[in-house]
C-alpha positions in Angstrom: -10.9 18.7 13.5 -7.3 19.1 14.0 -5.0 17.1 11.9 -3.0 15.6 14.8 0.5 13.9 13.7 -1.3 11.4 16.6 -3.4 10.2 13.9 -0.5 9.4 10.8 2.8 9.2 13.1 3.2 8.6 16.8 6.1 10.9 17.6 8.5 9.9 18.0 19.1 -6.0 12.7 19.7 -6.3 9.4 20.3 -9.5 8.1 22.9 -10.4 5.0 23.8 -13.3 3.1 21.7 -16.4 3.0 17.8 -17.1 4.0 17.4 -17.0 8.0 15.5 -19.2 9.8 13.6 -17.6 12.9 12.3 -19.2 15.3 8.6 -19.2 15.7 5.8 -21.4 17.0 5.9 -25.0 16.2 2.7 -26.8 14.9 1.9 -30.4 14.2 -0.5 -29.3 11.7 -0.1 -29.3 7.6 1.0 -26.1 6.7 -2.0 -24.4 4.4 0.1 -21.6 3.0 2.5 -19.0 3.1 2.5 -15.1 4.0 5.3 -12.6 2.3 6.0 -9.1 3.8 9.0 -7.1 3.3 10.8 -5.3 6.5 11.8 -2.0 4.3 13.7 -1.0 7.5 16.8 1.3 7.2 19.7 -1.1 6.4 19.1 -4.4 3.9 15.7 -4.8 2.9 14.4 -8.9 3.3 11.1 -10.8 2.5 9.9 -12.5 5.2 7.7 -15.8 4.8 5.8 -16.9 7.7 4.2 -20.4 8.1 0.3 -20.6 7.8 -1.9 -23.0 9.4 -5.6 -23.7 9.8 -7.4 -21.5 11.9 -5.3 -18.2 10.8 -2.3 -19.3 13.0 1.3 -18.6 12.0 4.4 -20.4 12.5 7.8 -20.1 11.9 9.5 -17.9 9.5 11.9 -17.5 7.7 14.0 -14.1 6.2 15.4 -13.5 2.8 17.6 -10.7 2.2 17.1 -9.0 -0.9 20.6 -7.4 -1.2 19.0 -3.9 -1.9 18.6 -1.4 0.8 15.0 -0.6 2.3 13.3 2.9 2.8 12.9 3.3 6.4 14.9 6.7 7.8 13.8 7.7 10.9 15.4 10.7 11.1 13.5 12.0 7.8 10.1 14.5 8.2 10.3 15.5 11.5 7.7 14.0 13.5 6.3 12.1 10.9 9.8 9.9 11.8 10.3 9.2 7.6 6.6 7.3 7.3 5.7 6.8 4.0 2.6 4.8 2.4 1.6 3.0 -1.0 0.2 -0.6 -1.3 1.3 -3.4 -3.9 4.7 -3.4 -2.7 4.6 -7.5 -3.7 3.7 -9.5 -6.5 3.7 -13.2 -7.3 3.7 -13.9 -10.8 3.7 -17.6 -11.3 6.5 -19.0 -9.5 8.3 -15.9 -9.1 7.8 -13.2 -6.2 9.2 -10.0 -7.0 9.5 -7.0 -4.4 10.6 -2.9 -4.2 13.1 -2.2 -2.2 12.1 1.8 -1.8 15.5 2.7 -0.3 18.0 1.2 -2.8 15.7 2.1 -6.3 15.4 -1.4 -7.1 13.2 -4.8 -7.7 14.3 -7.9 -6.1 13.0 -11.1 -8.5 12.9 -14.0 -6.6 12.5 -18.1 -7.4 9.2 -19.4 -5.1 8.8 -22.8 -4.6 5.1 -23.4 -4.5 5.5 -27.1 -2.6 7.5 -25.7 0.4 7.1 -21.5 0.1 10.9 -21.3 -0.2 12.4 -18.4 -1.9 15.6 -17.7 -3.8 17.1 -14.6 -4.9 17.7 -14.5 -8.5 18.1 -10.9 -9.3 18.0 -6.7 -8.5 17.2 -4.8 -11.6 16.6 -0.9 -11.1 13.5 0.2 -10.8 13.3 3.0 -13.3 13.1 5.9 -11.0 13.5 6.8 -6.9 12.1 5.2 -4.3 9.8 2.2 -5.7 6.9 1.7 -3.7 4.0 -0.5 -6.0 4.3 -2.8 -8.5 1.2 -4.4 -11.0 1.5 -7.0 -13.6 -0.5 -7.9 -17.0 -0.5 -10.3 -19.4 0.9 -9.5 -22.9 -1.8 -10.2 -25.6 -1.1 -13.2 -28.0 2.3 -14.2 -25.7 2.3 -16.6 -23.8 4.0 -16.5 -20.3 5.0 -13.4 -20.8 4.2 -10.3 -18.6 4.0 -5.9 -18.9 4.7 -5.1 -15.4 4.8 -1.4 -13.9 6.4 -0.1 -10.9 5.6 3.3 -9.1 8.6 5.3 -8.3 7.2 7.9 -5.3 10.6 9.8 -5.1 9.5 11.5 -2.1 6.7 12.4 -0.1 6.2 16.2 0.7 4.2 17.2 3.6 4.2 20.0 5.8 3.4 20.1 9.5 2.2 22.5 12.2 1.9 26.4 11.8 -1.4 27.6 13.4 -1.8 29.3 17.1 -0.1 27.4 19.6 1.0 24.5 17.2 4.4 25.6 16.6 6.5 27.2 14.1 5.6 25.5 10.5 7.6 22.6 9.3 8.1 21.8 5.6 9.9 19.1 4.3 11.9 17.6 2.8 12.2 21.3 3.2 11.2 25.2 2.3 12.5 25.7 -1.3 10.7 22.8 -2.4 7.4 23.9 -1.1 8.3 27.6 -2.1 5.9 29.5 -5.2 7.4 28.2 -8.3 10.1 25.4 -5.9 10.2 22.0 -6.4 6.1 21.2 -6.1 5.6 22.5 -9.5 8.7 20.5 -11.1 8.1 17.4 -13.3 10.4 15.2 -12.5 11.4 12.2 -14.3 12.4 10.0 -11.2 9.0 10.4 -10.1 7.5 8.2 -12.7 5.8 5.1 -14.0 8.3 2.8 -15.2 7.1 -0.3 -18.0 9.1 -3.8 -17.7 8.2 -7.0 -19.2 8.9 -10.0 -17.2 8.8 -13.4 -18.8 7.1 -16.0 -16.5 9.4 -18.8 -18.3 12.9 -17.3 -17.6 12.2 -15.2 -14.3 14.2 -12.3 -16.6 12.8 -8.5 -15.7 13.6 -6.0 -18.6 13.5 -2.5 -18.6 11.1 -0.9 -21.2 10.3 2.5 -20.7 8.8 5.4 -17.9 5.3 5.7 -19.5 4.6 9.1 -17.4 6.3 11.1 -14.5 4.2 13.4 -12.1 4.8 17.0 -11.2 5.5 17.3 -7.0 1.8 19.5 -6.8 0.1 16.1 -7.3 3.2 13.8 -5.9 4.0 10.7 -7.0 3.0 7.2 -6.6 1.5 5.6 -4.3 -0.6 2.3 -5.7 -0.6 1.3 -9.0 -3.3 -1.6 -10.7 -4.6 -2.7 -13.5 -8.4 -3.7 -13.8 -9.8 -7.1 -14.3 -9.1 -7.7 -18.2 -6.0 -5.2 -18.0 -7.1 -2.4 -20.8 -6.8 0.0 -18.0 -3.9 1.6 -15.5 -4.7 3.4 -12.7 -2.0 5.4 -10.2 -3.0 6.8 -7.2 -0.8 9.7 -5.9 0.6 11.1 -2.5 -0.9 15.1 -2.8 1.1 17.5 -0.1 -0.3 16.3 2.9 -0.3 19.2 5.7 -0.6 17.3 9.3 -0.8 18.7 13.1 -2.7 22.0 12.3 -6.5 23.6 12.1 -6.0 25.6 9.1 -4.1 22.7 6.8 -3.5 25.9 4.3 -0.3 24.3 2.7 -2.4 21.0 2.4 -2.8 20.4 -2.2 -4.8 17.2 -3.4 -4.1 13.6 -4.2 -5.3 12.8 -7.7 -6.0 9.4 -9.2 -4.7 9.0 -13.0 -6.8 6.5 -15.4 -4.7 5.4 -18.4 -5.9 3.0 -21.5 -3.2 0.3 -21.9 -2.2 -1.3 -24.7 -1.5 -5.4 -24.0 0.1 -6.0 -27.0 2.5 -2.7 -26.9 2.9 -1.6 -23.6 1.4 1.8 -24.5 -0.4 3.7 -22.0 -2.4 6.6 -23.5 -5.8 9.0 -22.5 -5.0 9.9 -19.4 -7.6 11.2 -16.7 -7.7 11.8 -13.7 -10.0 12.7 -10.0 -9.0 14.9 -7.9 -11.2 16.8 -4.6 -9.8 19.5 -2.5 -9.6 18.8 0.9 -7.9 15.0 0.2 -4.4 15.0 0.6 -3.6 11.4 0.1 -5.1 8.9 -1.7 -3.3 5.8 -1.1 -4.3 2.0 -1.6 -6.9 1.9 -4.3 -8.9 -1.7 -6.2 -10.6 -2.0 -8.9 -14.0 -3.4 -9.3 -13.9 -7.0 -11.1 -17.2 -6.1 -12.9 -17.0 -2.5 -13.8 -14.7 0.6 -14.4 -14.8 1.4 -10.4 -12.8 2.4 -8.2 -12.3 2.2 -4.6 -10.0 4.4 -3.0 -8.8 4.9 0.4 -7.9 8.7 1.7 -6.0 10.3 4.2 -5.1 13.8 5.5 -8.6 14.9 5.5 -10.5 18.4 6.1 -13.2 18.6 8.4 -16.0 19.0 5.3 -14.3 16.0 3.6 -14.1 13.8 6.9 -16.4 11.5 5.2 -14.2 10.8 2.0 -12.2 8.4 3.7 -13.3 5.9 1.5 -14.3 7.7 -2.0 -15.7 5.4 -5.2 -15.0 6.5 -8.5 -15.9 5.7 -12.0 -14.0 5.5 -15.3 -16.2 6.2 -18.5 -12.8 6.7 -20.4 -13.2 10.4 -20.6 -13.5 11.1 -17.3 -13.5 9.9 -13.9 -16.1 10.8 -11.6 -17.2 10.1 -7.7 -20.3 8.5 -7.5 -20.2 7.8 -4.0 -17.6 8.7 -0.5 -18.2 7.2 2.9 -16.3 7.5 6.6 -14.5 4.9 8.0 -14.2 3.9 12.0 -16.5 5.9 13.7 -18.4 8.7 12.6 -16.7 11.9 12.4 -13.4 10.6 13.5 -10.8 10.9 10.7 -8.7 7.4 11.0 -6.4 7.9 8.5 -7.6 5.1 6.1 -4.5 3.8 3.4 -5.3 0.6 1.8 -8.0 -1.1 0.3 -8.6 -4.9 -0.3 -11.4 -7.0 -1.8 -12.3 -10.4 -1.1 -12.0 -13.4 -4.0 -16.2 -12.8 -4.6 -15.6 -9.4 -5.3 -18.5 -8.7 -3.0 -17.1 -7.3 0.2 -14.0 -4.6 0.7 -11.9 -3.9 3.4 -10.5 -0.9 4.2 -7.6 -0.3 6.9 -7.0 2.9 9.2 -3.7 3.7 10.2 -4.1 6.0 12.2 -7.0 4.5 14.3 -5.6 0.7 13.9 -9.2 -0.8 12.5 -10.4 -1.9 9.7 -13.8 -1.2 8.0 -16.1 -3.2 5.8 -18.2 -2.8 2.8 -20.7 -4.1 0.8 -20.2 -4.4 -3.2 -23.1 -4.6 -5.8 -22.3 -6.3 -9.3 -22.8 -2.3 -10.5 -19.8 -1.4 -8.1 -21.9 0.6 -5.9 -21.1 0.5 -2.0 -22.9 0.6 1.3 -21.8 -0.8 4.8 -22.2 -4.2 5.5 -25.6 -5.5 6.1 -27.6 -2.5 5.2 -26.2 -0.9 8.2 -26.8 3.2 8.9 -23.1 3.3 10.1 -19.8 1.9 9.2 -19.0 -2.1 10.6 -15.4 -2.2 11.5 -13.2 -4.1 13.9 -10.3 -2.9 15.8 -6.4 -4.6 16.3 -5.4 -5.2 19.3 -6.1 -3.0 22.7 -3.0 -0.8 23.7 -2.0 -0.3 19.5 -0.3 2.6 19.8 -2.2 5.2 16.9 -0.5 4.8 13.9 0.3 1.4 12.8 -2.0 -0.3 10.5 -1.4 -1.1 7.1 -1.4 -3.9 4.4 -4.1 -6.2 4.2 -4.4 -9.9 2.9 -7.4 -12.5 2.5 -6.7 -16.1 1.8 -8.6 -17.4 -1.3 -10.9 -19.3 1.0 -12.4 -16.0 2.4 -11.9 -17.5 5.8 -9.0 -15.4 7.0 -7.6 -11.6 7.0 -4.3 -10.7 7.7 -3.4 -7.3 8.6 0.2 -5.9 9.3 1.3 -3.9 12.6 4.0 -2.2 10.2 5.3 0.6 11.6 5.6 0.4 14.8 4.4 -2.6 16.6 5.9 -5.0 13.8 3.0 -7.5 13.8 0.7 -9.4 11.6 -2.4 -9.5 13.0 -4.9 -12.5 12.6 -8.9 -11.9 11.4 -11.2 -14.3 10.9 -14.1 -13.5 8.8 -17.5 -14.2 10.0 -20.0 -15.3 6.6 -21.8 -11.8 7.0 -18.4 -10.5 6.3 -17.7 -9.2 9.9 -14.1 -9.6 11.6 -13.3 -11.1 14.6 -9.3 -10.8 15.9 -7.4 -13.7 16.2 -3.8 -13.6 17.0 -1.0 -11.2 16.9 1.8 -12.2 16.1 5.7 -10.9 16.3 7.8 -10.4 13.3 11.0 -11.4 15.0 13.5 -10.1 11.9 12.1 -6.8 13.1 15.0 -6.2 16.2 15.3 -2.8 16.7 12.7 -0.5 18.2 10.8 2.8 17.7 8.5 4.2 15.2 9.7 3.9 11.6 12.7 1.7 12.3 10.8 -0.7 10.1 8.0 0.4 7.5 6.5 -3.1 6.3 5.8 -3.3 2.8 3.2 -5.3 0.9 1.7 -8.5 2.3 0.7 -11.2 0.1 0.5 -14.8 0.3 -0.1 -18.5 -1.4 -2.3 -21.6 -0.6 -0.1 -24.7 -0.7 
């Protein structure tokens, strides 16, 4: 199955100074909550908070500039129009929301009123390394209110494109030397990293501690990082060197997902392990089980004998970590692209999103962490966005605590959040989509959402 650019990119304003309001639809009803996305277009990154209501409707919304530059560059990786992918791009710690801006290497810390969803900028502190992309918070043992948080710097995300018969001449970016025998795939870099801050939950104060690893360019960087349920574990997924638009994806080199012990009290993060399986390029959005040492991980840039690793579950014994399980997503053979992963507040039921074939599929969890499709089903139960989504557009997902509603953002190139509600067998039915109005200018990758979270009021 050829790896069609179709399927991750379809080939081919800013606001400063105070919070804007935007207009959006009025409702009578009480507001139940609050989204957050950030634009991570190519000029002045903001957070956007949209109005939510019963139902899964949105209202207005409102934009906060973050006064740090986002990571959108459309004239970056050729057809691929500067996409690049990860998943925890926001995190609300108490009443505090803090953010990556990927293009200005920083993290924006932001007051959040929890009685009106207001925000207010407090600080940008620099993230540690280039292009910040994921960001996953902790506890410290025995302090109260205070918080280890680690951000994944990406740097970059090599890739190469075309090269067989008829496909072109071969593209490699961000370009030949890098991808060259003993170039810049095989460098360590120390941008590429890891970085440890603690963040105390009393002050709103973000303080740089230390990179606790960096990632040589054979692997890339990250793309998702999370720590499980009670925190004595850190995993990192990584970006691989996709190769897209070709039958013979010959330059293509796995994704690998790192397992790390942490430390709570110290910050230290130590025994590292890792997965890796040729033939997947790009393991992106990844969560961890709430029961177990599991892992489910969403990939991308698949071979035709690994088109049914879209989804692969892994498990951490702290020596190892091992697939015990890999299903497809969408339909069949069809290789959707699938990015990011989210579970539900049981822990019973995971979603996965597609970018490339704008749907989302769902699982089945077992207190053991094992997987199956929904309802004992043969094949995979998913649900599309809406009719006309042009391939290669679906990313971040969010589930309000009620399990009632998903939310799934249209970030790269229709600029929508897309409306689910969730049937009690854990099916999807589409609501509403809806326009991010901040978004103004047009074309894939002007904009590149990242992270969507949320709060009940």
């Amino acid at each position: 199955m050829k790896q069609t650019l179709t399927k991750r990119i379809v080939a081919a304003a800013a606001i400063a100074g105070c919070a804007t309001l935007i207009a959006g639809a009025a409702h009578a009803d009480k507001i139940n909550g609050y989204l957050y996305t950030s634009l991570n277009g190519e000029a002045t990154n903001q957070v956007i908070a949209i109005e939510r209501y019963a139902g899964g409707r949105l209202g207005k919304q409102v934009a906060y500039p973050t006064g740090s530059k986002g990571g959108a560059n459309r004239a970056a990786g050729g057809d691929a129009a500067g996409d690049f992918d990860s998943q925890g791009a926001i995190q609300i710690i108490g009443d505090y929301l803090l953010v990556v801006n990927a293009g200005g290497n920083t993290i924006s810390v932001f007051d959040l009123d929890r009685k009106t969803g207001k925000l207010a900028k407090r600080v940008n502190v620099a993230s540690g390394g280039t292009r910040p992309v994921s960001i996953a918070n902790v506890p410290k043992a025995g302090a109260s209110g205070q918080h280890w948080v680690v951000v994944g710097n990406q740097w970059n995300n090599p890739n190469v494109q075309k090269g067989g018969k008829g496909e072109g001449p071969i593209e490699m970016y961000p370009d030949a030397a890098f991808h060259a025998a003993g170039g810049g795939h095989t460098a360590n870099l120390a941008d590429r990293n890891v970085y440890l801050f603690s963040f105390d939950e009393r002050t709103g104060s973000l303080t740089p501690e230390r990179s606790l690893d960096s990632y040589v360019g054979t692997h890339g960087g990250p793309a998702t990082v999370a720590f499980n349920a009670d925190g004595s574990k850190l995993a990192v997924s990584t970006w691989g060197i996709a190769h897209f638009a070709t039958e013979t994806p010959t330059r293509q080199k796995p994704s690998r997902v790192y397992v790390y012990d942490f430390d709570r009290k110290s910050g230290a993060a130590s025994n590292v392990r890792f997965f890796e399986q040729k033939g997947v390029a790009g393991s992106i959005g990844f969560s961890w089980h709430d029961k177990t040492s599991t892992l489910f991980v969403s990939n991308f840039n698949l071979v035709p004998e690994t088109r049914d690793h879209s989804l692969t579950v892994l498990r951490d014994d702290g020596k190892s970590v091992r697939k015990i399980g890999n299903f497809g997503t969408g339909e069949g053979a069809d290789i959707d692209e699938a990015c990011w992963t989210i579970l539900d507040a049981s822990g019973r039921r995971l979603y996965v999103s597609s970018f490339g074939g704008n749907l989302i599929s769902v699982f089945d969890v077992a207190d053991n962490g094992s997987v199956k499709p929904i309802g004992n089903r043969s094949e995979t139960v998913y649900a599309r966005r809406k009719d006309g989504t042009p391939p290669g557009d679906t990313k971040d997902m969010y589930i309000t605590s009620d399990g009632r509603y998903l939310f799934n953002l249209g970030a790269y190139q229709t600029f929508t959040v897309s409306s689910f509600d969730i049937d009690d067998n854990g099916t999807l039915r589409l609501n509403e989509e809806y326009k991010v109005q901040a978004a103004t200018e047009k074309g894939p990758g002007a904009y590149n959402f990242l992270g969507l979270t949320g709060i009940d009021m």
